[in-house]
C-alpha positions in Angstrom: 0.0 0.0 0.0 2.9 2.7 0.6 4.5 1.9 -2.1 1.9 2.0 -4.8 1.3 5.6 -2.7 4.5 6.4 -3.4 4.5 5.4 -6.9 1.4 7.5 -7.7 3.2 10.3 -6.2 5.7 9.8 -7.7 4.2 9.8 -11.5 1.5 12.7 -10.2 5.0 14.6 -10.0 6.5 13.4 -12.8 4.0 14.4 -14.8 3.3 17.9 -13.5 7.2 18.8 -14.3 6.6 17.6 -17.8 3.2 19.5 -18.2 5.5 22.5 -16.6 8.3 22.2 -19.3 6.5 22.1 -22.7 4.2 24.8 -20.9 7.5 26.8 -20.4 8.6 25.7 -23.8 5.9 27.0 -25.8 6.2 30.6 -24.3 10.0 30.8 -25.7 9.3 32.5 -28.3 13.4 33.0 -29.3 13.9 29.6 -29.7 11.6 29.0 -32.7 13.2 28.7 -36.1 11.9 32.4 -37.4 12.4 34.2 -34.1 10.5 37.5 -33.2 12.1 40.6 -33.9 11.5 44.4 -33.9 12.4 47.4 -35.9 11.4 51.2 -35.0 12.7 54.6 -35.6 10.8 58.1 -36.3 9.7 59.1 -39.7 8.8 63.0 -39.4 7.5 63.5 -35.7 6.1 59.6 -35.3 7.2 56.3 -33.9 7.1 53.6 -35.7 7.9 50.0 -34.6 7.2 46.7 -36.7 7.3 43.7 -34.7 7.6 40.5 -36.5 8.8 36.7 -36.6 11.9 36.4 -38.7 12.4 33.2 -41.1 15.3 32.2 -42.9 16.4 31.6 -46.8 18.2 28.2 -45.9 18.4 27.9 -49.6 15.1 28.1 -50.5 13.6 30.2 -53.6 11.8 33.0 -51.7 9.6 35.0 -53.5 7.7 33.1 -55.9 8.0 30.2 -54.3 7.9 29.9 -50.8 6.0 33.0 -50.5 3.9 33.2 -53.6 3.2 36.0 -55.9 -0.2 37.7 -56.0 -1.2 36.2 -53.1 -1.4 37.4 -49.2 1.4 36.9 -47.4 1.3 37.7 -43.4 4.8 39.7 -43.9 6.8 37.2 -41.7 6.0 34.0 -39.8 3.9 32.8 -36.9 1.9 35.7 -36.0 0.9 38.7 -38.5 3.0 41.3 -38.7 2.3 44.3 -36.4 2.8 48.0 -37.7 2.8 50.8 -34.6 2.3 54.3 -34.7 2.3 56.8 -32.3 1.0 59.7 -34.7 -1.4 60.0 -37.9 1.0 59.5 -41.1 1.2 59.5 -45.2 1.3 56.3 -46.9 1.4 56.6 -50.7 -0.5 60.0 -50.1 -3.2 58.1 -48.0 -3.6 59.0 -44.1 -2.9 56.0 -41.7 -4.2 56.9 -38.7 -2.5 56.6 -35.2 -2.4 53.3 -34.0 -1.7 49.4 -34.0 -1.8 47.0 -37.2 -1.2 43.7 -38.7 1.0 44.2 -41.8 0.7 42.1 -44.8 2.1 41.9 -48.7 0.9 41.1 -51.4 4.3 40.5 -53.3 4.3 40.7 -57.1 7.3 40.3 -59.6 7.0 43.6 -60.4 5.0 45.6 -57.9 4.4 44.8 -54.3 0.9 45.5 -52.2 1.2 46.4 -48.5 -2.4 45.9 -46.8 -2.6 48.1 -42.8 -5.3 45.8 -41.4 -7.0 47.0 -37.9 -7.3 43.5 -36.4 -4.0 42.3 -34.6 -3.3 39.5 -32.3 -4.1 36.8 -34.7 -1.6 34.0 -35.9 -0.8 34.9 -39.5 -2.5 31.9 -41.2 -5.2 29.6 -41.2 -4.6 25.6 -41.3 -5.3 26.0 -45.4 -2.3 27.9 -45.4 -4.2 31.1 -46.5 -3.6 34.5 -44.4 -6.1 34.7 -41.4 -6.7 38.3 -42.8 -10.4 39.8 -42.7 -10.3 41.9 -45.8 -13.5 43.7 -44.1 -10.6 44.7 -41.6 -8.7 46.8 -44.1 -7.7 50.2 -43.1 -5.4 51.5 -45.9 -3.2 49.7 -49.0 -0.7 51.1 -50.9 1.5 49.7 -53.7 5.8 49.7 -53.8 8.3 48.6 -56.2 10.9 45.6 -55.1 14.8 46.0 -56.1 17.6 43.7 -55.9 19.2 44.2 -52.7 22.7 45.6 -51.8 23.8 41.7 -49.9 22.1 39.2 -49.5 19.8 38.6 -46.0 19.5 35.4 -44.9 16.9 36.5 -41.8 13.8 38.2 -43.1 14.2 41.7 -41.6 12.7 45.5 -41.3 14.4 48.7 -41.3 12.4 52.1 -40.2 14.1 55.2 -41.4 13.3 58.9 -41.4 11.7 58.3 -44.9 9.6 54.9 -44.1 10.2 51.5 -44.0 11.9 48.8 -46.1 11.4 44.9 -46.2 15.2 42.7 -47.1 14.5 39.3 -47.5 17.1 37.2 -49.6 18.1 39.3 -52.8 14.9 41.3 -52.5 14.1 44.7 -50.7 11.0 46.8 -51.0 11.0 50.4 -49.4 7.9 52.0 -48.3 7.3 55.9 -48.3 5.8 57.8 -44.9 5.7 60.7 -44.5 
């Protein structure tokens, strides 16, 4: 009898450090394979910060492939992408009002479509593999041309500058115009 106590004890335990481990496990968000990362600077008088998860090439065709052309693209990994402003600002000559928003693309071949989307806090796709975008959700879209990159960028990343933003991804970068 105290030893078949002992041995439920002894699994009750074992099993509540293992329930406390993947628990603790699945809140690391670092140690995934496209980590989160975050950009930010001021364009004009605002702050911007983009907070995203960043993937890597590891030798994969990118654009066209991997992330397809013409089609919706949550702007990173995991969750959507989330685009923060402190104050109102000009995209493309459309005003983007202060405040928080999931970021996606549209990439093209020759012309890229970035979608500001008011609902945040989703993961960026559904189990189809399409975005988890609500299109009725849509706040402003504006259009920008892709170039070849300086280098190459193995970790998808952002850069915020005094004249916008800019998406590097492999051989690719696409700047975005605030003002």
């Amino acid at each position: 009898m105290k030893k078949e106590i002992i041995a439920k004890g002894f699994m009750m335990t074992f099993a509540m450090l293992l329930m406390a481990t993947l628990t603790w496990a699945q809140g690391d968000k670092a140690s995934r394979p496209s980590p989160p990362q975050t950009a930010s600077g001021k364009v004009g008088g605002a702050n911007i910060t983009i907070s995203y998860s960043s993937p890597s090439v590891k030798g994969r065709k990118i654009f066209g492939d991997l992330v397809p052309y013409d089609k919706v693209w949550r702007a990173g990994a995991n969750e959507a992408t989330i685009f923060e402003t402190d104050k109102a600002v000009t995209i493309g000559g459309k005003q983007l009002p202060a405040g928080k928003y999931s970021l996606y693309a549209i990439p093209g071949a020759s012309e890229w479509t970035f979608i500001f989307n008011s609902e945040t806090g989703q993961w960026g796709i559904k189990r189809t593999g399409d975005t988890s975008k609500d299109a009725s959700k849509d706040v402003l879209s504006v259009t920008a041309k892709p170039a070849k990159s300086a280098s190459m960028n193995e970790k998808l990343k952002y850069e915020v500058t005094s004249t916008g933003f800019t998406l590097l991804w492999d051989n690719t970068e696409v700047p975005v115009a605030i003002k």
